[in-house]
Every structure is written in C-alpha cells, then in structure tokens.
N, C-alpha and C positions, 0 to 999 in steps of 0.2 A: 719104244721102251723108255726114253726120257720122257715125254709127255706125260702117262703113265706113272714113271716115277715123281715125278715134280706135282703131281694131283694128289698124288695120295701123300705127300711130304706136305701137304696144306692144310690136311686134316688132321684133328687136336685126338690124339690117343684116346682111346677108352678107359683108359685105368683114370688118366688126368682128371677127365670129364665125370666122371662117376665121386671124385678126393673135392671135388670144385662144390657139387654139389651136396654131398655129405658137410662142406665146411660151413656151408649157407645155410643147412639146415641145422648145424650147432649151433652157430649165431641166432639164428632165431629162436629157437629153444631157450639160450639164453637170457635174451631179449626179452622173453616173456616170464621167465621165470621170474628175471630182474623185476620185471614190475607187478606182478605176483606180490613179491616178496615185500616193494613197496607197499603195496594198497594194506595187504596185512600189517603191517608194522602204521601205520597212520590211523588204522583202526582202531590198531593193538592201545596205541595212544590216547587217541581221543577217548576211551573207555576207561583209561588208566586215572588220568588226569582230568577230565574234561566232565563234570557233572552236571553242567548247563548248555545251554546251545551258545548262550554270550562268548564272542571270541576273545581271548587273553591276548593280548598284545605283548606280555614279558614273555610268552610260549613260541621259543627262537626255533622249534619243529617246526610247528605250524609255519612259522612266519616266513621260512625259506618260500613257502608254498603258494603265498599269496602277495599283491602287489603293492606300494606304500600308501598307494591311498584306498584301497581296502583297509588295510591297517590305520587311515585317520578315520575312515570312517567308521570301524569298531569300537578305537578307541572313546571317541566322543559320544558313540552310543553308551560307552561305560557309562563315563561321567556321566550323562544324563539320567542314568536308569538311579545310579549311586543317590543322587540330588533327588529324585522323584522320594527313594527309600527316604533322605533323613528328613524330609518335608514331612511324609505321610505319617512316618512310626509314629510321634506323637499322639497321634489321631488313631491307633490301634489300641493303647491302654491309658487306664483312669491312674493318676498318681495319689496318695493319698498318705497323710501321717503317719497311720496305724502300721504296726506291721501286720504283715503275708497271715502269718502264725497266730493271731490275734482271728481271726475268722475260721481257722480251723482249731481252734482249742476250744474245750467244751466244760460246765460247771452245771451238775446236777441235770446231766443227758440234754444243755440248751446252750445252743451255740455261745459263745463271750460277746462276741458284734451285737447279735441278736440282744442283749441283757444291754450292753452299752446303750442302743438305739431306744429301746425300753425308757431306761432310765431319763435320758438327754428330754425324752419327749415328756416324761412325768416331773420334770426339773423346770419345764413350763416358759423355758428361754435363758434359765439363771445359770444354767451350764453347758458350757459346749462340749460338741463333741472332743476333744482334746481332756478337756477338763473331766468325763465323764470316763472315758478309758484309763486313764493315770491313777485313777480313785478305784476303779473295779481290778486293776493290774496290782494294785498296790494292798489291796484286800482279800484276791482270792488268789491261791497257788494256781488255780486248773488256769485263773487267766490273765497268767503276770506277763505272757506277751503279749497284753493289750496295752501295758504301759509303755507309751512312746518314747519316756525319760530314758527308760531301761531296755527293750527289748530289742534292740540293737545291739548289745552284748551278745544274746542269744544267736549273731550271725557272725558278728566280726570279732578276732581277738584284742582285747585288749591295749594290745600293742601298736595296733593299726596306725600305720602316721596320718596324721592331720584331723583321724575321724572324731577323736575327744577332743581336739582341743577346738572344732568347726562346731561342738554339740555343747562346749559349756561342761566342760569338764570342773565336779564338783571339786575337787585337788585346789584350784586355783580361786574358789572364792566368788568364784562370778556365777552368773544365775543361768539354769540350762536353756539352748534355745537350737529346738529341733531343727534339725537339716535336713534326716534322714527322709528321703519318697519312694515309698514302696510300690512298685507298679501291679497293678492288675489290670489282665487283657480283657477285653472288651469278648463279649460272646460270640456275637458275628463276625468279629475276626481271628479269634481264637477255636471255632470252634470246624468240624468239617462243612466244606459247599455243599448245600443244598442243592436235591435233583428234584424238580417235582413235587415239593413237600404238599402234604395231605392233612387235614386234622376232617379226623373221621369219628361221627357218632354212627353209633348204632339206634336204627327203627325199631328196632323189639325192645329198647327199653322206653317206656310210653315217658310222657311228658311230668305227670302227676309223683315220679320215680325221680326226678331229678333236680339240682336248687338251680330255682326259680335266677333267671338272668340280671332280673332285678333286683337280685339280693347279693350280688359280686361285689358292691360296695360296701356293705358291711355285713360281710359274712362271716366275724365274731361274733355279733348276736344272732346271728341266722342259727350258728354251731348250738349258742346256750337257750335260746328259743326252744330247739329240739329234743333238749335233753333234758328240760322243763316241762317239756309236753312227755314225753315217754322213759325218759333217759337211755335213749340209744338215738340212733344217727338212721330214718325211713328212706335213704335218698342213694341215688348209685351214681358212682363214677367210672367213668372205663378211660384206664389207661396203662401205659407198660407195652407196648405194642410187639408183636413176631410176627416175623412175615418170612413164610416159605415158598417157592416154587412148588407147581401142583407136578409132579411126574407124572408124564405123557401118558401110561398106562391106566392113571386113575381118572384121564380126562373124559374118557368115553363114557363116564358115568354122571358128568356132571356139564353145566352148560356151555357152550362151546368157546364163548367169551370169556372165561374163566382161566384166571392166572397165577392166581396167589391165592392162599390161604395165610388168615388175619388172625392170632389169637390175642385177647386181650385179657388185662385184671378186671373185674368189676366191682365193686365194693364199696362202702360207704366211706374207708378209710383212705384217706386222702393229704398230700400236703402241694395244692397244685395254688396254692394263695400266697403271701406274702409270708416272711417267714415270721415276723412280728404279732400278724394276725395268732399263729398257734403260740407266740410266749407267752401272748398278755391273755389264754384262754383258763379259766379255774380249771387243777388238777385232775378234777371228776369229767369234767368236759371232755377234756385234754384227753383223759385215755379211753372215756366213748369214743372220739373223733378218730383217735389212732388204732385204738385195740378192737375189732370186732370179728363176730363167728362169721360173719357175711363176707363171705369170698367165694365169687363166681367165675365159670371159664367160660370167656364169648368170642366166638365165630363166625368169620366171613369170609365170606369169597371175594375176590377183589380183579377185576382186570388189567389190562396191559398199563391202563393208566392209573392204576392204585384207587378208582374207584368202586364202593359196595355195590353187588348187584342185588337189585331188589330181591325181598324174598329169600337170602340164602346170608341170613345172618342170625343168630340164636344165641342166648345163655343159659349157661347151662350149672349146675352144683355138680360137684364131683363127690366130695370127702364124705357126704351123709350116703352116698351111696354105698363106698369101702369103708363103713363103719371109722372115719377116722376123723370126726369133727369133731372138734374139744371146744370146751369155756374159756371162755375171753380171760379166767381169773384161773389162782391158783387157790387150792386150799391153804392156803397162807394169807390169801388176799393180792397176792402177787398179781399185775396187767400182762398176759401173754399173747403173743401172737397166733394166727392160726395154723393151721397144718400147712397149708396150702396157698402160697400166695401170688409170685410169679408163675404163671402159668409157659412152659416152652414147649414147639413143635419142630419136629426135625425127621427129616427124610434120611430112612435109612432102608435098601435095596428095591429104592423106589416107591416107598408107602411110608407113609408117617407114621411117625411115635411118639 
C-alpha cells in the first residue's frame, strides 16, 4: 500500500496538466497575434507615409527595425540620388526670357511666339529676339505677355521683395534689366515613356497621293505651288491615331495575328511642320491648307507588335455616305471645318463602335 501510494503521489494531476497546457497554448495565440498585429501596422506605415521605396532615415518606425549601418547605407544612397537630381534637372528644361504665357496667348487665331519668330527673322539680324517680343507685347493686347519688361507682373504681385528692384524697377530711374527665366520642359522628359513607338503609313494610300520627301524642306512653297495649280491641297496625310483591342469574339473572323485595330485621320489638312512654316503662308493658302471637305476614316489591323498587316488596311469616306458633307465655306464666305474629323473606335460589349 505505501509503494502504491508514493507512485501515484509522483504523478502531476490532471486538471494541473490540462491548466499547463491551455496556458501554453494562450501564450502562443498571443505570441502570434503580437506579430500579426506587428506586420500589419509596418504595413499599415509604409503605405501611409512611404511613396518611394528610398528608405527615410528621420522615419524613427522604421529605424527601430533596421541596423546603423543599414541606415548609413540608405542615408548616403539619399545624398546621392539628391546630387544625381540637382546635376540632371538643368538638362530636363530650356530657360528662356519670354514668359510661359507669351507662347500660349494668341492674336488674329496665330500664336504671339509664332509672329515674334516671324518678325525677328524679316528684321534680317537688326532685332532680337528680346527686342522683337517687347515691341509686339507693347503693341498688341492679345500679346502683352510676350513683353519680358512687363509680363512678370502677370505672375508675381507687385509687392514681391527683391523681384523689382533685381528687374530695374522703373520708380528708381534706372534702366530695366531682365532676370526673370521662364522654364520650359524639354518633350522627351516632360512628356510619357515610350513603349515600342511605331510611325505607321498606310499602303493603300499610293505614293503619287502624298508630299513628295523631298519637298519637307520647303514645304511653304510646296502648300502655295498647289494652290496655284488648283487651289486646293491633291495630297493625304494620316494622322491622329486610335488603337483598340480586337475582342476575342470578332477574332475568328479575321487573321489570327491580329491584335488591334488602327483608326486614323486622312486628309490634306495638316499642321505636322513647323509652326512658322503655316504663319508666314497667304490667308487663301492658309485656309486650303487647314479648311477642307476631304476627311477620310483609315483602317488597320495591327499585331502583337503594333505592326500593319498586309492587305488589311483601307480608307474609307463616311459623311457623303450619311448625306452630311458640307463646304469648306460659309455663305458668308466664312472657312469651316468639316463634319467629321477625328475619327474614334471603342469596344462596347465586345464589338466595336
């Protein structure tokens, strides 16, 4: 009976052994919820605050998280990245006198730049550009921010420290002398990454339909040659481009390489030259060149790699078909445009519209 008793006096109760393990299994539960709870909230963070992958070194979250020389080694990747920016920005936009607003203000439907540049070049060297925008700002309302004297008003107030008295503030007697540089971004860094870019003609518009390569260099008289010879514009351009996904459904009908459908403008009217080339063009020219009943809608098929597939490209007229082609003129004599000019395609429940 003591034997017996002293054996079984060795062994840990049941209730105990059952409280032991329920406590181990809280702790754990715990334990993980705890870091649950972590990973979310570091998430939670980096999402909140964190818009780049570059690490912040003042980000005292983070920084618990990671070791001190992690942290030189981020830091100094700032600096560097910083030092890369103020090298390069320079090299992303052109500085220039004129103001911003001086290239988009307009005088008799033609740009103010456009008429500066005009002028500067029929001034034969006797005036510069500076000289020739002050004179055209100072003459016409539509383009008085092309005067550099003045068009700095138009952004800063009056009050601004240091800006009038750094520009030759007339008050004091002394003679103006610009400071102000207007930046403008450069295209290929201002404008989105290219993927693949494509410049696509069309085969079904024949050769004898389009201006000749060799007239890209002075293709003002190429415009007034033509409108001398007929007074309208024989020749087609295509541009304005849309490009759709073919839906799976309508592929079975059409070649198996087939990816996109291409719609473009065709038409004689055009401003894909210089913009000087359409100022310095006579009026009459001027609205052949822009104004015509000729507006086509051309289609292509296109594959995986944005190139035409033989044979499956066309132009086409639309508006004489629905009765809605009108005259280039108004009974007034008025230059209108035509009914129809961007042409768009869009998939709507699978089939185009």
């Amino acid at each position: 009976m003591d034997v017996q008793r002293n054996a079984s006096s060795d062994k840990t109760p049941p209730t105990k052994s059952r409280n032991r393990k329920n406590c181990l299994r809280q702790n754990a539960n715990a334990a993980i919820g705890t870091a649950i709870i972590l990973v979310l909230c570091i998430h939670w963070h980096m999402a909140i605050f964190h818009t780049t992958q570059e690490f912040q070194p003042h980000d005292l979250f983070l920084s618990s998280f990671s070791s001190s020389s992690s942290s030189s080694r981020s830091t100094k990747k700032i600096k560097s990245l910083h030092r890369q920016r103020r090298t390069s920005s320079r090299d992303d936009y052109i500085l220039s006198p004129i103001c911003g607003g001086c290239s988009r203000s307009n005088f008799d439907q033609r740009s103010c730049f456009t008429i500066i540049k005009r002028n500067m070049e029929r001034s034969k060297g006797k005036f510069t550009l500076l000289d020739t925008a002050k004179k055209l700002g100072e003459e016409s309302e539509g383009c008085k921010l092309c005067d550099p004297v003045q068009c700095w008003k138009h952004y800063f107030n009056n009050s601004t420290d240091n800006y009038a008295s750094n520009n030759g503030s007339s008050s004091d007697g002394g003679e103006h002398k610009q400071k102000h540089q207007s930046k403008f971004w450069k295209f290929d860094k201002a404008s989105p990454k290219y993927t693949n870019p494509q410049t696509l003609l069309m085969p079904s518009i024949p050769p004898q339909l389009r201006i000749p390569p060799s007239r890209f260099n002075d293709i003002g008289a190429y415009f007034q040659e033509k409108y001398a010879t007929n007074s309208s514009m024989d020749y087609l351009t295509e541009y304005n481009p849309g490009l759709v996904i073919i839906p799976p459904k309508m592929k079975k009908n059409l070649p198996p390489n087939a990816a996109y459908l291409l719609s473009l403008r065709v038409t004689p009217a055009n401003n894909c030259f210089a913009t000087e080339v359409y100022a310095n063009l006579p009026r009459d020219v001027w609205n052949s060149v822009y104004h015509t009943a000729t507006n086509y809608l051309g289609l292509a098929l296109l594959d995986e790699s944005y190139q035409m597939l033989p044979g499956y490209d066309v132009v086409v007229e639309i508006d004489v078909q629905i009765d809605l082609k009108r005259p280039t003129t108004t009974r007034a004599g008025e230059a209108v445009s035509p009914t129809f000019m961007d042409y768009r395609i869009f998939v709507l429940n699978m089939r185009f519209i």
